[in-house]
C-alpha positions as YAML, in Angstrom:
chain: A
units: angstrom
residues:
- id: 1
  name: UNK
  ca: [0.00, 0.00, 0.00]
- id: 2
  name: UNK
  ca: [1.00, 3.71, -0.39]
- id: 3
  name: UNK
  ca: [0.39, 4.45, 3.18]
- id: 4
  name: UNK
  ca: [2.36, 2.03, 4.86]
- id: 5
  name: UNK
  ca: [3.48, -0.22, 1.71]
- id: 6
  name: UNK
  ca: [5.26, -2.74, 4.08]
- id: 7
  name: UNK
  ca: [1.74, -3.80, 5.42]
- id: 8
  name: UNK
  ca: [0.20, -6.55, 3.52]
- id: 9
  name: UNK
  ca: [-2.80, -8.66, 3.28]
- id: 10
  name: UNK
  ca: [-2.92, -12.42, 3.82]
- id: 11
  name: UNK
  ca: [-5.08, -13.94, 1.40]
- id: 12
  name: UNK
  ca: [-5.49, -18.70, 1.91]
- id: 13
  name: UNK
  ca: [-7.89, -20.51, -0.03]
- id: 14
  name: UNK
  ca: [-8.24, -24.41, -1.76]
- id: 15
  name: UNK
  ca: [-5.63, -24.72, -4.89]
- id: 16
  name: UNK
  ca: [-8.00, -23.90, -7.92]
- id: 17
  name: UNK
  ca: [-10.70, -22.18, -5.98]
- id: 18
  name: UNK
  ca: [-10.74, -18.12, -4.90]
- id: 19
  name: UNK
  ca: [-8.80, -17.04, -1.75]
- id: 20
  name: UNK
  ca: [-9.91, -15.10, 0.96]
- id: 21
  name: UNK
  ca: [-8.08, -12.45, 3.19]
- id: 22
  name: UNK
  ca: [-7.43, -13.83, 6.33]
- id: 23
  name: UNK
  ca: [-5.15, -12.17, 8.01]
- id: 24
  name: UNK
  ca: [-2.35, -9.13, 7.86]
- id: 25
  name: UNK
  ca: [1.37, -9.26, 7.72]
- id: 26
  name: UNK
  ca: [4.46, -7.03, 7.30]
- id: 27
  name: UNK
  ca: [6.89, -7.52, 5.06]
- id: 28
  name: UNK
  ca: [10.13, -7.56, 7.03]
- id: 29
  name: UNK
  ca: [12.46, -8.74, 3.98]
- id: 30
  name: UNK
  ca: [11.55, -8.34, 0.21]
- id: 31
  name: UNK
  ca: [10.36, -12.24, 0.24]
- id: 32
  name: UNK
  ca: [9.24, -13.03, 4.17]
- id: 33
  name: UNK
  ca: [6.24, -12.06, 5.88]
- id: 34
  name: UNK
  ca: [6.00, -12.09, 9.69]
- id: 35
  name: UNK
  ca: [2.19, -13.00, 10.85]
- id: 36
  name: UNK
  ca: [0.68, -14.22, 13.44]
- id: 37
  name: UNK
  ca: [1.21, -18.36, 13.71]
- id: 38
  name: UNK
  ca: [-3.04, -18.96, 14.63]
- id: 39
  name: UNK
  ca: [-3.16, -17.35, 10.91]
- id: 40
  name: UNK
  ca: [-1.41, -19.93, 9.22]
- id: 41
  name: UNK
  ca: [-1.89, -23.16, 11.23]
- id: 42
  name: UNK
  ca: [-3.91, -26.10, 11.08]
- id: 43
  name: UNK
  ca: [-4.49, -24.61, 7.26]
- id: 44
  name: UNK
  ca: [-3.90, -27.91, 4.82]
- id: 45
  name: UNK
  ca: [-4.44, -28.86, 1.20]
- id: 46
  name: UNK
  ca: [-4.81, -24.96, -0.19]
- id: 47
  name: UNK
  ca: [-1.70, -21.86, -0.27]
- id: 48
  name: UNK
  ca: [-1.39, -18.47, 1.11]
- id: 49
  name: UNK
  ca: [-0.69, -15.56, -0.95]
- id: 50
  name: UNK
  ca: [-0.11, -11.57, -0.16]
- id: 51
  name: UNK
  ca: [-0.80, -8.58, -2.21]
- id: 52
  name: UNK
  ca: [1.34, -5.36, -2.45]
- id: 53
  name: UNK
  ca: [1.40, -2.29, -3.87]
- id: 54
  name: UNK
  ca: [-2.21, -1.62, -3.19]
- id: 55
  name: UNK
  ca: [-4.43, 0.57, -0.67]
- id: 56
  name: UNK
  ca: [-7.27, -1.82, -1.32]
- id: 57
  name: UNK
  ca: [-8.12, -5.45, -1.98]
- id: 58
  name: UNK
  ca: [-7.82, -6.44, -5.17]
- id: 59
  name: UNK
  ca: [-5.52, -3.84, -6.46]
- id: 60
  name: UNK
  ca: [-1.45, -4.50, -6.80]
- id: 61
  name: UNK
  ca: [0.41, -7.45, -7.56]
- id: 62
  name: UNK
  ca: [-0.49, -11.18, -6.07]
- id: 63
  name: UNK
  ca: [2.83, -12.93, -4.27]
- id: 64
  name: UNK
  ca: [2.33, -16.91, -3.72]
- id: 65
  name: UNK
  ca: [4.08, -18.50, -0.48]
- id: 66
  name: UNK
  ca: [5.92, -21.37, -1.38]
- id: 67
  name: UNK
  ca: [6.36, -22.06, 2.39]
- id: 68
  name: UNK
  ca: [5.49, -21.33, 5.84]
- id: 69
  name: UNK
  ca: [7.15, -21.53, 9.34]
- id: 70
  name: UNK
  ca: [5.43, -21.43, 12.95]
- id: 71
  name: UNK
  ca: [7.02, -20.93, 16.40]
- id: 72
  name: UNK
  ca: [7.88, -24.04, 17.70]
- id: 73
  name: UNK
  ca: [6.72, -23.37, 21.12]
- id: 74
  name: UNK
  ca: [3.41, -21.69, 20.14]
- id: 75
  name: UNK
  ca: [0.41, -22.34, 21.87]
- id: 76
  name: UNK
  ca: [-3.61, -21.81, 21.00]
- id: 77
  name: UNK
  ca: [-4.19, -22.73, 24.68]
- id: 78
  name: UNK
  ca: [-2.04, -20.46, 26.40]
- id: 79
  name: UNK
  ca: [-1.70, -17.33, 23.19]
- id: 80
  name: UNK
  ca: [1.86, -17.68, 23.64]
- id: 81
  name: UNK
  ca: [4.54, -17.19, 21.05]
- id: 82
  name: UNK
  ca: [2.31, -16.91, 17.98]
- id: 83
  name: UNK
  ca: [4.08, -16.24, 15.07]
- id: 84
  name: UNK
  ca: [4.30, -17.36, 12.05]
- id: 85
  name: UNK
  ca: [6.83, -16.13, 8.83]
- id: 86
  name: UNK
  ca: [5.42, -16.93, 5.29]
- id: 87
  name: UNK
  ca: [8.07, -16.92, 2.29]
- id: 88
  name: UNK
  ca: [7.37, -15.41, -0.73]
- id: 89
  name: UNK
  ca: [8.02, -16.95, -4.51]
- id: 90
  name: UNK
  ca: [9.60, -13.90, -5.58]
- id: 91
  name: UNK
  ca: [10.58, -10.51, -3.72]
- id: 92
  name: UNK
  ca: [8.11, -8.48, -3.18]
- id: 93
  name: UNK
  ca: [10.23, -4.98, -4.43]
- id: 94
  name: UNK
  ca: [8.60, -2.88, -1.98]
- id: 95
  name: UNK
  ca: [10.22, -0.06, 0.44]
- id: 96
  name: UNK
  ca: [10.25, 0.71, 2.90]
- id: 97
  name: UNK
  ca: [9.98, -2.56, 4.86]
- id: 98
  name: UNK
  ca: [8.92, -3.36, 8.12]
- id: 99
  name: UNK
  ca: [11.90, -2.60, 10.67]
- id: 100
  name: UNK
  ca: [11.31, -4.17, 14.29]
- id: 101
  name: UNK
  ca: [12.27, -2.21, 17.19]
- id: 102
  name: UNK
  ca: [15.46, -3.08, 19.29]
- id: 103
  name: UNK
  ca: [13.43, -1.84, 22.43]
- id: 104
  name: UNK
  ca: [11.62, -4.03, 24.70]
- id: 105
  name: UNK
  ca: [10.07, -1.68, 26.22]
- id: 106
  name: UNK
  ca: [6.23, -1.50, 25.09]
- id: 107
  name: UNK
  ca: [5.68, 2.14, 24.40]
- id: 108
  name: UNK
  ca: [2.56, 4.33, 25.81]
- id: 109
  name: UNK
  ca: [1.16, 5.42, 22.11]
- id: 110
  name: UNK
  ca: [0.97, 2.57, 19.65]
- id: 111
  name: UNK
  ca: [-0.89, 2.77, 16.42]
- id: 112
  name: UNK
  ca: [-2.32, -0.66, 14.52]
- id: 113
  name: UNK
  ca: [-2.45, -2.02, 11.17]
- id: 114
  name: UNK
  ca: [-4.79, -4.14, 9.38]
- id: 115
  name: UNK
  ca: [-6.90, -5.55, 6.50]
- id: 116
  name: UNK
  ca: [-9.33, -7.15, 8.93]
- id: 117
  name: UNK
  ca: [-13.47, -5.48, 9.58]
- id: 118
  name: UNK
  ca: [-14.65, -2.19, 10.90]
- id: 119
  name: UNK
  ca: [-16.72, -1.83, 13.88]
- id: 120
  name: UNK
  ca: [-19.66, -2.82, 11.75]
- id: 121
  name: UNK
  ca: [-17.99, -6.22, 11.24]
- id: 122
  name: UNK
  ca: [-17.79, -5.30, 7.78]
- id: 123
  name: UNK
  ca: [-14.51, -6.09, 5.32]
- id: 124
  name: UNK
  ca: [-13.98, -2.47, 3.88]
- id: 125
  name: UNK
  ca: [-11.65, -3.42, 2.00]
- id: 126
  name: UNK
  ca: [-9.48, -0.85, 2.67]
- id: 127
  name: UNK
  ca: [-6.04, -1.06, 4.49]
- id: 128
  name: UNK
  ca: [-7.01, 0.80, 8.61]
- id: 129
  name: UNK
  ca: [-5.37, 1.80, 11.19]
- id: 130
  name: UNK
  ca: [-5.98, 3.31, 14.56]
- id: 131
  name: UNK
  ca: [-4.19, 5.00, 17.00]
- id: 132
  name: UNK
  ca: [-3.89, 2.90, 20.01]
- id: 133
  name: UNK
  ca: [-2.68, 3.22, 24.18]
- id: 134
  name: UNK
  ca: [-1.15, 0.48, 26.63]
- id: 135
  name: UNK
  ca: [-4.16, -1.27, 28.22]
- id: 136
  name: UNK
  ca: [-2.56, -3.40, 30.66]
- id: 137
  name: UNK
  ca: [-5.17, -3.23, 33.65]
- id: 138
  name: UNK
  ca: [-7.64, -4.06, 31.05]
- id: 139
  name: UNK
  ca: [-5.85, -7.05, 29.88]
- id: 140
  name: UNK
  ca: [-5.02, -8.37, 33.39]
- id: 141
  name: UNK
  ca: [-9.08, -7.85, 33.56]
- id: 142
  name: UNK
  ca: [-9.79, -9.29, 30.47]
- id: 143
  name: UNK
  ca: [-7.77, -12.35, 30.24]
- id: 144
  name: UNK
  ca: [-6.64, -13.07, 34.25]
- id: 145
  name: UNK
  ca: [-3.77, -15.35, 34.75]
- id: 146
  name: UNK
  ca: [-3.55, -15.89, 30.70]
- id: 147
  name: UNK
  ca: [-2.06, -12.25, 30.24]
- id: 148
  name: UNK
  ca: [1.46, -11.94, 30.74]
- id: 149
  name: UNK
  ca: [3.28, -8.53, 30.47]
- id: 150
  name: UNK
  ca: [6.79, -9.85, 30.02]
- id: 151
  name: UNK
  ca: [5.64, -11.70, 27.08]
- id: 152
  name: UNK
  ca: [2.52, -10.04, 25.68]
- id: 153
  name: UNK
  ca: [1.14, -6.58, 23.99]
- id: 154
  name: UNK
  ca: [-2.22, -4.86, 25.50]
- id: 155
  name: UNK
  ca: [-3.54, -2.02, 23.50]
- id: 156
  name: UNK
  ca: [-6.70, 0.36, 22.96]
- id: 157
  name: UNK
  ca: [-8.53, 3.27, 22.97]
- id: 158
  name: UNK
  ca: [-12.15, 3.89, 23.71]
- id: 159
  name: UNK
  ca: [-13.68, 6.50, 21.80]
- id: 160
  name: UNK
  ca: [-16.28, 8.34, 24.24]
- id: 161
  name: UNK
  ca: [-18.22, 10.41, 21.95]
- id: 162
  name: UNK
  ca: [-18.98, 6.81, 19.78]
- id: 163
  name: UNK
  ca: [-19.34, 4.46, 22.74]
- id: 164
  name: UNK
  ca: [-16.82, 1.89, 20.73]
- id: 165
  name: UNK
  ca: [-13.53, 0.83, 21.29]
- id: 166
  name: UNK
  ca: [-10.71, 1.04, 18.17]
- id: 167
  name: UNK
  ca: [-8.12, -1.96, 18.13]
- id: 168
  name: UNK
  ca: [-7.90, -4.39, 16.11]
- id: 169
  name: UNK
  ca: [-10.64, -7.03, 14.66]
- id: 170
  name: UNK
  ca: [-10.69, -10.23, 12.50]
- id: 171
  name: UNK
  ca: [-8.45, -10.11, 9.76]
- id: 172
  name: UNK
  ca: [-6.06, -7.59, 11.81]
- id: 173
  name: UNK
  ca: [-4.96, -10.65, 13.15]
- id: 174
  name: UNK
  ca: [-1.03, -10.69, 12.58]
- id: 175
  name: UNK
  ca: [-0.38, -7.27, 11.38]
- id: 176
  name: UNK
  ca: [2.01, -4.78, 12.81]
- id: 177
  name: UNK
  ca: [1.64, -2.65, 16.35]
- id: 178
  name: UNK
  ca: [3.76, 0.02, 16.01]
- id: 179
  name: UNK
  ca: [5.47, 2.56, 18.48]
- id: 180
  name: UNK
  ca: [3.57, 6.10, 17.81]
- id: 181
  name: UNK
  ca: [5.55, 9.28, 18.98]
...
């Protein structure tokens, strides 16, 4: 996409049928895709694509995956190191690419990424974002023993004058959190 080109669109679907987006990646190196690893497990006899180069679905250039890695200690049960790195059968020749931070510490302003539905549960079919804060007395009320803040990422913002909440939804699934200044 133009706005933030390194942010892509996970599309999976049966070989010889349409794909669906699923999910949202970055690009982190012109032919690997970091994800999320509950996007791209327990998927079998069909293949993941992205798209790039496009503010919308269904514009830009198709890339098939020719294969896929999870974490080897990820777990559904416990959300606990899930991610997952797709690679690409050709370079994707976008820049600028994702660049992870060295920091780990989780910064106070974060804004989110994604391909996934609006708060009408709607795919828009445009690429979103939202401007995000640390929520980590939400998430310790939210999830209980299952949130851990050495290993996980809480983040939110409720929007008063629209009673909702902006963070991510399905489809966002996977895509980048970055650090807002």
């Amino acid at each position: 996409s133009t706005a933030a080109p390194w942010v892509v669109p996970i599309y999976w679907g049966p070989i010889n049928r349409k794909s669906q987006p699923i999910c949202t990646g970055s690009l982190i190196e012109q032919q690997y895709v970091l994800t999320a690893a509950h996007c791209i497990s327990d998927l079998e006899d069909g293949t993941f694509s992205v798209q790039v180069g496009g503010d919308r679905l269904g514009q830009g250039r198709r890339i098939y995956a020719d294969g896929w890695w999870l974490n080897g200690r990820y777990s559904q049960r416990r959300y606990v190191n899930d991610i997952g790195i797709l690679h690409l059968v050709e370079p994707a020749n976008i820049s600028p690419l994702a660049t992870p931070s060295r920091s780990r510490k989780v910064p106070a302003k974060m804004r989110i990424y994604g391909w996934g539905l609006d708060q009408n549960g709607r795919q828009s079919g445009n690429l979103m974002y939202a401007n995000l804060n640390r929520q980590i007395k939400t998430a310790k009320r939210a999830f209980g023993p299952l949130f851990k803040k050495r290993l996980m990422v809480a983040a939110g913002r409720k929007i008063k004058r629209e009673g909702v909440y902006a963070g991510g939804c399905n489809g966002d699934s996977g895509g980048p959190l970055v650090n807002r200044t």
